[in-house]
C-alpha positions as protocol buffer text, in pm:
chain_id: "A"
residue {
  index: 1
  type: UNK
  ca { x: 21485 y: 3441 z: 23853 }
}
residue {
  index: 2
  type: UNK
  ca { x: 21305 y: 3619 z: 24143 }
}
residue {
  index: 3
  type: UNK
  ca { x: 20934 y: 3470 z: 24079 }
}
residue {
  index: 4
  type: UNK
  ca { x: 20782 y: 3706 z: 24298 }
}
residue {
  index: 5
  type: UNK
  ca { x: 20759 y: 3946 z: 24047 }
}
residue {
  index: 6
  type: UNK
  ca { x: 20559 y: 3776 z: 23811 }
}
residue {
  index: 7
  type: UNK
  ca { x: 20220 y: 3786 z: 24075 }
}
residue {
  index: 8
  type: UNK
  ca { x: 20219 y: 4168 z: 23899 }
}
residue {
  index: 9
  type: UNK
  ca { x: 19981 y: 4200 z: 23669 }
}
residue {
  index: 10
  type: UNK
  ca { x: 20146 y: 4441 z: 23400 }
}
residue {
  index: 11
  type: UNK
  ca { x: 19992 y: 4398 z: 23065 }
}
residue {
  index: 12
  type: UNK
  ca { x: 19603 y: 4364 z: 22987 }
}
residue {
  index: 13
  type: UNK
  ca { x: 19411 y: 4285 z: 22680 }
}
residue {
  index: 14
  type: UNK
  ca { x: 19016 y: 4403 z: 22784 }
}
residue {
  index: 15
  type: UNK
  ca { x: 18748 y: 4312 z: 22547 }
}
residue {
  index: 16
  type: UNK
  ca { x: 18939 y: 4394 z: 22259 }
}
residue {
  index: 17
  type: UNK
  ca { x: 18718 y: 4357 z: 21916 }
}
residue {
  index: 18
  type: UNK
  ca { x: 18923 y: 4452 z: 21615 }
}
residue {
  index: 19
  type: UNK
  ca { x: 18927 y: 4461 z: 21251 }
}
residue {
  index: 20
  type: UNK
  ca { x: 19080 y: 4631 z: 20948 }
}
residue {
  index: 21
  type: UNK
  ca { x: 18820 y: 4791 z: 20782 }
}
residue {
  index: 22
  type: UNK
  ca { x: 18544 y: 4975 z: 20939 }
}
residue {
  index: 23
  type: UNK
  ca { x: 18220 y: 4856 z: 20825 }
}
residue {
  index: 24
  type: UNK
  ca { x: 17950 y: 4670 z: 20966 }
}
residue {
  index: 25
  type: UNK
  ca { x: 17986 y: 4404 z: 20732 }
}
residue {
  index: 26
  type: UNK
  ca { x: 18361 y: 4308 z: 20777 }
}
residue {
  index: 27
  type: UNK
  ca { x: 18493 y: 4036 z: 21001 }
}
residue {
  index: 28
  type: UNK
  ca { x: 18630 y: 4072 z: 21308 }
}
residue {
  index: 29
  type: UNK
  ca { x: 18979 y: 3955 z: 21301 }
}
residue {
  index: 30
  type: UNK
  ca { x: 19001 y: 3961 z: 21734 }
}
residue {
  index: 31
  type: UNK
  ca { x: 18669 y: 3903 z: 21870 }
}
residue {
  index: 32
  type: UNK
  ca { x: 18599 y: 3988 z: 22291 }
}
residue {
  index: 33
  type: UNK
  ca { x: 18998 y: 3891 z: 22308 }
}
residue {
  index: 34
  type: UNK
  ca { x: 19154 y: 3922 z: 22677 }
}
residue {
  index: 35
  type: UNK
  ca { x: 19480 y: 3826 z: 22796 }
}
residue {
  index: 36
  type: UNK
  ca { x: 19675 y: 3949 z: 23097 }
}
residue {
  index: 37
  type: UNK
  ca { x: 20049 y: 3855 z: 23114 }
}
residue {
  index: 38
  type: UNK
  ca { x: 20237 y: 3901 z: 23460 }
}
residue {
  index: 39
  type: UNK
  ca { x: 20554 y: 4150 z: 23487 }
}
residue {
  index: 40
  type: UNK
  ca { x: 20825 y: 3960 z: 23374 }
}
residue {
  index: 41
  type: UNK
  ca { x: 20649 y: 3669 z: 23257 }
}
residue {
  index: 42
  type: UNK
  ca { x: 20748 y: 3523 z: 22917 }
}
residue {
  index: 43
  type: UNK
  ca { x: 20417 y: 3511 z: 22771 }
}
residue {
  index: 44
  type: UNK
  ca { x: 20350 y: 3310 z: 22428 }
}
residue {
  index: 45
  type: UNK
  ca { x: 20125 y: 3272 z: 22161 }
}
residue {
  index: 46
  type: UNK
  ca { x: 20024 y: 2985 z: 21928 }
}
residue {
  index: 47
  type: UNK
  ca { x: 19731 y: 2972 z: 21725 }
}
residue {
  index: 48
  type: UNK
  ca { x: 19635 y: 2869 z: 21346 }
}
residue {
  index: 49
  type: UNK
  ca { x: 19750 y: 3082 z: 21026 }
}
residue {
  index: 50
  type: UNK
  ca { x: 19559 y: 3387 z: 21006 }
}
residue {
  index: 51
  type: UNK
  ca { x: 19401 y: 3381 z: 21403 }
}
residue {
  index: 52
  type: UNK
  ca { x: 19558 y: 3740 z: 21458 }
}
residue {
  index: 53
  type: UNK
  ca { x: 19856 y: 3628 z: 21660 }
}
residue {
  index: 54
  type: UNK
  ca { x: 20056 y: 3966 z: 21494 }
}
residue {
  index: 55
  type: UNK
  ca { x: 19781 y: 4176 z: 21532 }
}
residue {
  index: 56
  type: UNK
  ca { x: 19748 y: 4099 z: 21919 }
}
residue {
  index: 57
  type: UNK
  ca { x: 20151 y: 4187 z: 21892 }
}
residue {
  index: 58
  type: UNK
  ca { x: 20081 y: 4518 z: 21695 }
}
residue {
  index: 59
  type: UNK
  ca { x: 19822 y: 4606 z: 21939 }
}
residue {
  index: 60
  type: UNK
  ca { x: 20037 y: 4572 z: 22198 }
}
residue {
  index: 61
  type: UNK
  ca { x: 20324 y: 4766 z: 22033 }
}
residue {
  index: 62
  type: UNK
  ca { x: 20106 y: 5047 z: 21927 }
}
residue {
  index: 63
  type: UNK
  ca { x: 20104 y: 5006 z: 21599 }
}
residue {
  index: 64
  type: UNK
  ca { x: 19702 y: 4931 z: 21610 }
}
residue {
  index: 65
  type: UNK
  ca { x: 19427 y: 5062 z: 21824 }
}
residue {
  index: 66
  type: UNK
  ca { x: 19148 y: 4828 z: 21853 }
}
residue {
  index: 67
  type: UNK
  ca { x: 18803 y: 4990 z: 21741 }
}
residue {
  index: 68
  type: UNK
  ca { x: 18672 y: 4840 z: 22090 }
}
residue {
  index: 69
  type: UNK
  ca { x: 18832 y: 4740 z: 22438 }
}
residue {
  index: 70
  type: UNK
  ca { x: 19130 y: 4873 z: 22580 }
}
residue {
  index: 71
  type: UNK
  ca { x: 19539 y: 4727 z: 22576 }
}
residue {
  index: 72
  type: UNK
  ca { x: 19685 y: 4846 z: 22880 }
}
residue {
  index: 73
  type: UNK
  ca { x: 20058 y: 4881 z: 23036 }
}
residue {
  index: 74
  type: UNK
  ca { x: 20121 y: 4932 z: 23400 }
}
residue {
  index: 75
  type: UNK
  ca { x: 19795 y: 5073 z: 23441 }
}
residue {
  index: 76
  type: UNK
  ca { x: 19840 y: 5300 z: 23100 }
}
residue {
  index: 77
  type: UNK
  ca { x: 19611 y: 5309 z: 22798 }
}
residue {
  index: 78
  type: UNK
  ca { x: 19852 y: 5246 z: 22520 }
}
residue {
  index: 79
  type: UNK
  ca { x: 19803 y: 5511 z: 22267 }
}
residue {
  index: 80
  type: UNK
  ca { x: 20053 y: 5462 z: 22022 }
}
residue {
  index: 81
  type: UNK
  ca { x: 20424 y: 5285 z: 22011 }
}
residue {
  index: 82
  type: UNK
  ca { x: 20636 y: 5375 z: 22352 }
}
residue {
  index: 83
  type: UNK
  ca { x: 20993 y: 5355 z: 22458 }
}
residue {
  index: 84
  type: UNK
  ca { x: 20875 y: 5098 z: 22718 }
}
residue {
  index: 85
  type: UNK
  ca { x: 20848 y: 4820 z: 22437 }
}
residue {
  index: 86
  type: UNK
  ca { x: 21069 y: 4679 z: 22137 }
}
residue {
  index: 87
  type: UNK
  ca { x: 20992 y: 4485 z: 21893 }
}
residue {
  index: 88
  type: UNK
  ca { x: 21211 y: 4256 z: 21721 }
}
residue {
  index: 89
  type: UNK
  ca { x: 21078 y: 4103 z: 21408 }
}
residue {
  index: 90
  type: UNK
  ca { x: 21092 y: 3770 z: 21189 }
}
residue {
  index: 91
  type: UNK
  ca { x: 21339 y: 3882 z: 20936 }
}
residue {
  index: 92
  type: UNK
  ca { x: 21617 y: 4144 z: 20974 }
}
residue {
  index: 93
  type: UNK
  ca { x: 21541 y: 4434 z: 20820 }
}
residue {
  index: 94
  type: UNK
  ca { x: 21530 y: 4663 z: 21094 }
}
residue {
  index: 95
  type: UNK
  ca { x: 21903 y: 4601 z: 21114 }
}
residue {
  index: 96
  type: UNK
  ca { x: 22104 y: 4935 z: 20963 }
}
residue {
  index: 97
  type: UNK
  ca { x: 22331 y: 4777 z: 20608 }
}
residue {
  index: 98
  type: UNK
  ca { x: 22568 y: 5041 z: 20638 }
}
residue {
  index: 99
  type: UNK
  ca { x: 22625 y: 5059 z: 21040 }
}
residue {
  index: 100
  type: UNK
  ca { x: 22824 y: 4804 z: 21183 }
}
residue {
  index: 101
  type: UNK
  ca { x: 22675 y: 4518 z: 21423 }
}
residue {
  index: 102
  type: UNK
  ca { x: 22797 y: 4746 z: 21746 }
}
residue {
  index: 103
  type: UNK
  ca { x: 22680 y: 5076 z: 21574 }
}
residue {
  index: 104
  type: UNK
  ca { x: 22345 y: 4870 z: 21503 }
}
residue {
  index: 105
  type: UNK
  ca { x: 22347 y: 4780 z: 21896 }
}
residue {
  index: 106
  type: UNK
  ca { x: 22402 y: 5152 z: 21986 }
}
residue {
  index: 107
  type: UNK
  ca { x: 22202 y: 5326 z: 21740 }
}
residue {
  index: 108
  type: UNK
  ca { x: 21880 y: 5336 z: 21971 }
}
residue {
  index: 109
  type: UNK
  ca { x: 22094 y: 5482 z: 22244 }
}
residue {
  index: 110
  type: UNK
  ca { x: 22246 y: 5791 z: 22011 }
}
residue {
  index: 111
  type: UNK
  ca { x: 21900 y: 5888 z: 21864 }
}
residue {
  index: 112
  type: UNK
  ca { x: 21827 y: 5902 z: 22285 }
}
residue {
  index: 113
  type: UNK
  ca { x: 22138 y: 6158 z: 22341 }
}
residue {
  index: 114
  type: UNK
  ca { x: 22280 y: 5903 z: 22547 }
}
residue {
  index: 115
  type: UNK
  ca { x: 22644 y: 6013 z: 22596 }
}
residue {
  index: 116
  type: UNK
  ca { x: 22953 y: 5835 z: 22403 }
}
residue {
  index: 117
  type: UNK
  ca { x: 23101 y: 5666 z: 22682 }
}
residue {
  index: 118
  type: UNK
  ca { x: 22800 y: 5564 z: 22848 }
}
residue {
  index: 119
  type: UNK
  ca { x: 22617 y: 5393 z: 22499 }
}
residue {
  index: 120
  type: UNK
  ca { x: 22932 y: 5223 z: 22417 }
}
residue {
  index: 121
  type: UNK
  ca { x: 22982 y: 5069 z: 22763 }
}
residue {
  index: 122
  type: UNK
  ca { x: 22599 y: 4950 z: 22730 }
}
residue {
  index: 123
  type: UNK
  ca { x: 22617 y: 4764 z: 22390 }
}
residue {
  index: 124
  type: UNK
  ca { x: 22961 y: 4626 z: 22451 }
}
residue {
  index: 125
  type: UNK
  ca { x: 22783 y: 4486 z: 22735 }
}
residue {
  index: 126
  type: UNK
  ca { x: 22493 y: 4350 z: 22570 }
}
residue {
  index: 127
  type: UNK
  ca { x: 22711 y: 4248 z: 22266 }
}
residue {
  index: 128
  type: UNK
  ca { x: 22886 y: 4043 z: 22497 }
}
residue {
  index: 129
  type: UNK
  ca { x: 22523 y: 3890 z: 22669 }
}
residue {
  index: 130
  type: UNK
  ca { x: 22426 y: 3779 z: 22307 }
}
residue {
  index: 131
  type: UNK
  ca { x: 22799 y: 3623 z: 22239 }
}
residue {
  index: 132
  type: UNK
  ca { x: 22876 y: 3810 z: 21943 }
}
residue {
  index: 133
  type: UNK
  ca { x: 23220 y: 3935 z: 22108 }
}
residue {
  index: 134
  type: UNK
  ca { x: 23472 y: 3987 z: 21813 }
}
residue {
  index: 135
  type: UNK
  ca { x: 23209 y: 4059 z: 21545 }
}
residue {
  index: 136
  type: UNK
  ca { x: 23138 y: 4419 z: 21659 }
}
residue {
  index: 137
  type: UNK
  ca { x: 23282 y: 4589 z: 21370 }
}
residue {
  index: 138
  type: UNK
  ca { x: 23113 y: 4297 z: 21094 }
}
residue {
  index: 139
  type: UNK
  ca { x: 22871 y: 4465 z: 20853 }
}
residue {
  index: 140
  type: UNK
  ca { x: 22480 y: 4284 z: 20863 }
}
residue {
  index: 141
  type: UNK
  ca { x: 22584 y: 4185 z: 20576 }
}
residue {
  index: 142
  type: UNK
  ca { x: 22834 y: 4003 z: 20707 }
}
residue {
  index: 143
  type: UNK
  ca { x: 22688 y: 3808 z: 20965 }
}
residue {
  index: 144
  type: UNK
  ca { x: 22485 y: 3491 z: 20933 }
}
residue {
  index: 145
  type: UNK
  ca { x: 22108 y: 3480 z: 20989 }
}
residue {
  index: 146
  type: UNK
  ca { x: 22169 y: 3389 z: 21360 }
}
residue {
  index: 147
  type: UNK
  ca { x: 22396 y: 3675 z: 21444 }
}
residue {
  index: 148
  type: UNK
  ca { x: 22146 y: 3932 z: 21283 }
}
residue {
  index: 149
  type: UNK
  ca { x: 21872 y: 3788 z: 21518 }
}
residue {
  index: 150
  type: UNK
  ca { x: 22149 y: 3813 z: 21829 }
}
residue {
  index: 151
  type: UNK
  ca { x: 22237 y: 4150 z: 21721 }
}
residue {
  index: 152
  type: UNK
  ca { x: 21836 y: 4281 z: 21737 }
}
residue {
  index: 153
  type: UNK
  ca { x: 21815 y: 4130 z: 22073 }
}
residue {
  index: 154
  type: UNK
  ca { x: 22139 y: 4328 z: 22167 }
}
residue {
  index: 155
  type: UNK
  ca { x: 21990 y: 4645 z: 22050 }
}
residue {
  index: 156
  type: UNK
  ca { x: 21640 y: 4594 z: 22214 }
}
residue {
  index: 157
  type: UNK
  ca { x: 21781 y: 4460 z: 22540 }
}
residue {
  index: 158
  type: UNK
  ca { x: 22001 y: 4799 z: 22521 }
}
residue {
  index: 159
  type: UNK
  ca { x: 21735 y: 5067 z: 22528 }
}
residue {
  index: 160
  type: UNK
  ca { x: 21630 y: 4862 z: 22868 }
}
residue {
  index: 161
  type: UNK
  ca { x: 21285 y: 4848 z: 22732 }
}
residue {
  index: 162
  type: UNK
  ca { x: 21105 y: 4637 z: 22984 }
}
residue {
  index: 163
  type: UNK
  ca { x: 20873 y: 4441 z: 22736 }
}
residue {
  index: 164
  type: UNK
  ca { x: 21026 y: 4310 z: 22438 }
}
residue {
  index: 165
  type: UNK
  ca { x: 20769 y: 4166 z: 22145 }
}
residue {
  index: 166
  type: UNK
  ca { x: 20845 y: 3870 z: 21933 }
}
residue {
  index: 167
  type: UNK
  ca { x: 20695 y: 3795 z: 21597 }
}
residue {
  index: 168
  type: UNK
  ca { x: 20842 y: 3453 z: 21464 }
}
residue {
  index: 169
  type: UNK
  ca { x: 21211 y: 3566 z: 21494 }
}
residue {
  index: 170
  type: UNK
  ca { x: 21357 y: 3256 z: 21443 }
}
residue {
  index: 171
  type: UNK
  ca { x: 21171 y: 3143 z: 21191 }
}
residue {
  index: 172
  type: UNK
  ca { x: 21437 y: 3207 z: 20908 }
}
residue {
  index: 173
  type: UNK
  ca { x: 21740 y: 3017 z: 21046 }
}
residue {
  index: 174
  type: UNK
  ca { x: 21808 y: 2677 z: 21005 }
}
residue {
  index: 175
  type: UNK
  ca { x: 21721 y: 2391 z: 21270 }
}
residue {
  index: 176
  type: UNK
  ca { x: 22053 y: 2424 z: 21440 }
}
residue {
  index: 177
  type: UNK
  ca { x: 22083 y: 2807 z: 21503 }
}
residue {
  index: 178
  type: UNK
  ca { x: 21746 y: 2835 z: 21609 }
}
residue {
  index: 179
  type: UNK
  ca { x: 21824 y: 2584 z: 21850 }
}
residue {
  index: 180
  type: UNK
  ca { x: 22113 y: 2794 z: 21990 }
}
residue {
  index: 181
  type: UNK
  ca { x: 21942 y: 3100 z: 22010 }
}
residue {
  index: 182
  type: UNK
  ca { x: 21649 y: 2943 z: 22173 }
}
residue {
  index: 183
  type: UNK
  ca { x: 21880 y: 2865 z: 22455 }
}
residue {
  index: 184
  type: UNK
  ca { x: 22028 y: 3167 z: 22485 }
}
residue {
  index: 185
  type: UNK
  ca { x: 21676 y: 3405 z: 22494 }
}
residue {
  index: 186
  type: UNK
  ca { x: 21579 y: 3203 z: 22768 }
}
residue {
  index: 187
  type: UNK
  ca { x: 21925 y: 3237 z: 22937 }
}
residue {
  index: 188
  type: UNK
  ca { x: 21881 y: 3618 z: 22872 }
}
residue {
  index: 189
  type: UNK
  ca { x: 21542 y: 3677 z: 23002 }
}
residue {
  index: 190
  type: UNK
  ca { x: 21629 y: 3502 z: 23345 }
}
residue {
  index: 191
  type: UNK
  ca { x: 21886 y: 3722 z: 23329 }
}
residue {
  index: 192
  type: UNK
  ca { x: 21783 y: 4054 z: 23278 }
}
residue {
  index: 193
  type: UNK
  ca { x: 21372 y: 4005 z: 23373 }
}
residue {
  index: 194
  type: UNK
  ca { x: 21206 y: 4136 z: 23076 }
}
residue {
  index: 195
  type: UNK
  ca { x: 20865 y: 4070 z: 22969 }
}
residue {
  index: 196
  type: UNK
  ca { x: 20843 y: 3908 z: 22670 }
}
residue {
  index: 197
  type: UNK
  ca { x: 20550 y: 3802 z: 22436 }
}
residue {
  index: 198
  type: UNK
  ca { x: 20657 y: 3613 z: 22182 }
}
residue {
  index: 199
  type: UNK
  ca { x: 20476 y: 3446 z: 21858 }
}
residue {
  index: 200
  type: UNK
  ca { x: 20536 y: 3085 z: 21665 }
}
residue {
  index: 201
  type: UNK
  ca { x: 20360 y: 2807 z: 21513 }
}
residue {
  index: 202
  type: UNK
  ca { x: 20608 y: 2568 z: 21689 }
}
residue {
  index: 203
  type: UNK
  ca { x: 20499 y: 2376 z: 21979 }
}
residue {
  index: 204
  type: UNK
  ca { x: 20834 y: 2273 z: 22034 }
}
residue {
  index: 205
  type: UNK
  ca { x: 20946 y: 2599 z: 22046 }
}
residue {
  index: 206
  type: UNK
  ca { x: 20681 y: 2706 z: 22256 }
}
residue {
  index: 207
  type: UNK
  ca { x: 20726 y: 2469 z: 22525 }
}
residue {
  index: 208
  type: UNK
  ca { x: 21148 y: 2534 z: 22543 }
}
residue {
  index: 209
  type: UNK
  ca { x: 21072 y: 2913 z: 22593 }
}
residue {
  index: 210
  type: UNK
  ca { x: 20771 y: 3058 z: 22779 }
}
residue {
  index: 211
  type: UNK
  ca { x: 20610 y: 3057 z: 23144 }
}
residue {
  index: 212
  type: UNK
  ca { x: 20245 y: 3092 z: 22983 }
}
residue {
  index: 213
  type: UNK
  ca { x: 20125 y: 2908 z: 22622 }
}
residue {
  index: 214
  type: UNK
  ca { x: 19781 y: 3130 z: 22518 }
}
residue {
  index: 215
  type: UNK
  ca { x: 19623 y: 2887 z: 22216 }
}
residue {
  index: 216
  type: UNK
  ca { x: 19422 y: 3126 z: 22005 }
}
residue {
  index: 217
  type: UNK
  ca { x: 19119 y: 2966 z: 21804 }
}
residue {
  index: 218
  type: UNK
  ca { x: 19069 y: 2990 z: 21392 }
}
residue {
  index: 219
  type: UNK
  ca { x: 18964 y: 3313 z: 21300 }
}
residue {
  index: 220
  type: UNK
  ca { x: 18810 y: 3528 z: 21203 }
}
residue {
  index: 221
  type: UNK
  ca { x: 18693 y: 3668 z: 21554 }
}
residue {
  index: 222
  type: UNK
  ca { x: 18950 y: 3490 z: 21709 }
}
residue {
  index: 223
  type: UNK
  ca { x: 19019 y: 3471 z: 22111 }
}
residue {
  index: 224
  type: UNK
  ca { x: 19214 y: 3255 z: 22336 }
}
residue {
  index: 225
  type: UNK
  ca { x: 19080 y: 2935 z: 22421 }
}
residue {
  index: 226
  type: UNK
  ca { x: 19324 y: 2829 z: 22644 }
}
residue {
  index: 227
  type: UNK
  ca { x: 19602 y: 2934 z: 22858 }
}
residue {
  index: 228
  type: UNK
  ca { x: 19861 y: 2642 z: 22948 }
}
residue {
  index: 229
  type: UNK
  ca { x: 20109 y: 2754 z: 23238 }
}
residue {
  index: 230
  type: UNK
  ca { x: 20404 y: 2539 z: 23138 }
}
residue {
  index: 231
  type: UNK
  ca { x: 20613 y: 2510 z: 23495 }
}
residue {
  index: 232
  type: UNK
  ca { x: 20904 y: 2276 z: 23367 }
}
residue {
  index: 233
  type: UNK
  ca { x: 21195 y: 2305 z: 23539 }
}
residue {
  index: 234
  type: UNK
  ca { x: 21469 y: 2499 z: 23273 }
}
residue {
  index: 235
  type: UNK
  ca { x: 21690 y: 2378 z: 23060 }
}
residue {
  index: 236
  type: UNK
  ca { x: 21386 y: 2179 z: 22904 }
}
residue {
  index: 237
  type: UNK
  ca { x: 21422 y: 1829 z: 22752 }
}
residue {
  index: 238
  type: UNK
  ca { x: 21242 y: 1708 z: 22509 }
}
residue {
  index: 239
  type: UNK
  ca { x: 21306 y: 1383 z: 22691 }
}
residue {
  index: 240
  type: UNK
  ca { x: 21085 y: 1522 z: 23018 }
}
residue {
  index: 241
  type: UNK
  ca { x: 20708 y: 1333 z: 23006 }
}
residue {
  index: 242
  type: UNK
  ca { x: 20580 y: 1630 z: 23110 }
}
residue {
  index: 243
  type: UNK
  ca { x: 20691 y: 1792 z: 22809 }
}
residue {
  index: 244
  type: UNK
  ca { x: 20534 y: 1545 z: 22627 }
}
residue {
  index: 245
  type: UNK
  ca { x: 20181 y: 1624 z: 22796 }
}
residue {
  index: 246
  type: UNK
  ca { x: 20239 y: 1951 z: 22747 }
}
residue {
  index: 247
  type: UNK
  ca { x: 20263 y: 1964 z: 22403 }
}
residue {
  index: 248
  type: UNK
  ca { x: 19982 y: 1689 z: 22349 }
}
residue {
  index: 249
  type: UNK
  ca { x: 19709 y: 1913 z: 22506 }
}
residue {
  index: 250
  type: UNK
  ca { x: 19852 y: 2178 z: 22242 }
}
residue {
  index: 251
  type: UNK
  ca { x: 19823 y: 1968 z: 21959 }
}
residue {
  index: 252
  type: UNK
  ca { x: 19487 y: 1855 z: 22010 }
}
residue {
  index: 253
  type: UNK
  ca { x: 19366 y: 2190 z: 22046 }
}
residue {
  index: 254
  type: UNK
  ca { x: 19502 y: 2288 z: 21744 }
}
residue {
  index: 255
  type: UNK
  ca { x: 19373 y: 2050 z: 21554 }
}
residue {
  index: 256
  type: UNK
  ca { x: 19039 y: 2046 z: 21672 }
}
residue {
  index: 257
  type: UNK
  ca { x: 19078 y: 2442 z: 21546 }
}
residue {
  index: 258
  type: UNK
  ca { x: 19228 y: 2352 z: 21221 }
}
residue {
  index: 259
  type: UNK
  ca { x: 18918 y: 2069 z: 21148 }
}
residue {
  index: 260
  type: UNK
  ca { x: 18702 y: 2395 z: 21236 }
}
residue {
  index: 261
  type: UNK
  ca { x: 18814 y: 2621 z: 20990 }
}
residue {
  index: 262
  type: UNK
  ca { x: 18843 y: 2326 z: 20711 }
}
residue {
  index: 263
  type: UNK
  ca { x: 18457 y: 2233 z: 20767 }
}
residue {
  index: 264
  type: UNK
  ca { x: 18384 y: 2630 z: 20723 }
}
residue {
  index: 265
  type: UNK
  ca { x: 18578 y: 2637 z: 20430 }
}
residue {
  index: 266
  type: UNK
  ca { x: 18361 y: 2315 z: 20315 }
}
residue {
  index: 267
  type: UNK
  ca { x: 18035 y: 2475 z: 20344 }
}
């Protein structure tokens, strides 16, 4: 991976305060949050249940507008979603039950006017990236919980959208598969340079994937505490010592946040 690119900074959270309901009186659920994340970085985030990890995600997708601050791309107020990012979600519901796994793949490309031979070229190619070669013409329905997820990564990676967002994906699949597809998003990303900010509550998981680890505190009016640049070499081993430090300092932040919220919830 060329890591020049990643001095760019391409995505900024400024001052955003947020919450659901408009009224004086009602929490903030993100509370003076900022966060830059680097062109082609893979950003993640980790925080307690309920700190506004999706939000930050929705924000970012343009599915929210915070009330205050600004979420910016490139330079660009985001107003709204864009073609520029994807998002690719815990379950897989977004997947089409009555297209097939390649017509799934392509489907973003059609709705684009993208011509036959050119969108079929493009998702055989990213069918093959994912390693779902021979299951092109298999019904969702048909594939196992870890091909769905490989088959959403297919489609996102072939609308080229340069950020691609996260939210728990492999949160459904057993031990095993996760595992796998770990592996291969991080073999993907150094391949293709995306930017990718991706959600879990798995430190583990955390620590095998991303560049940057942002810790978000309890909410409500929850921020980052702490941002962890994790430079391990890749593949990562559990077995490294630094990995080991790593996720220490993560787990004793979290837990310090978790004892927060409890002795709130005592009062």
């Amino acid at each position: 991976m060329n890591q020049s690119r990643k001095h760019e900074e391409y995505i900024e959270f400024k001052n955003i305060n947020f919450r659901f309901i408009q009224q004086p009186d009602h929490p903030w659920i993100l509370r003076e949050f900022n966060l830059t994340i680097r062109k082609g970085e893979f950003q993640l985030l980790l925080g307690p249940s309920g700190c506004g990890k999706t939000t930050v995600l929705n924000l970012l997708a343009g599915f929210e507008i915070p009330q205050e601050g600004k979420v910016l791309i490139g330079g660009e107020l985001i107003q709204g979603p864009g073609a520029d990012r994807i998002v690719i979600f815990q379950g897989d519901d977004s997947l089409y039950p009555w297209l097939t796994a390649f017509e799934n793949v392509e489907f973003g490309l059609k709705i684009a006017n993208v011509p036959t031979k050119e969108r079929q070229k493009v998702a055989s190619e990213y069918i093959r990236l994912v390693g779902l070669e021979g299951q092109e013409k298999k019904y969702p329905s048909q594939l196992s919980g870890g091909m769905k997820q490989r088959i959403q990564i297919a489609r996102a990676l072939a609308r080229h959208s340069p950020v691609i967002l996260m939210d728990e994906p492999f949160a459904a699949v057993d031990a095993q598969t996760r595992e796998i597809l770990q592996q291969e998003l991080s073999l993907i990303w150094e391949r293709t340079g995306c930017t990718i900010l991706f959600i879990t509550h798995d430190i583990t998981e955390a620590i095998i994937l991303a560049d940057s680890i942002s810790v978000m505190k309890a909410g409500p009016e929850s921020a980052v505490i702490e941002t962890i640049l994790n430079t391990l070499s890749r593949p990562r081993s559990l077995s490294d010592p630094g990995f080991g430090k790593i996720y220490q300092r993560i787990h004793t932040i979290l837990g310090e946040e978790v004892q927060k919220f409890l002795n709130r919830g005592l009062k």
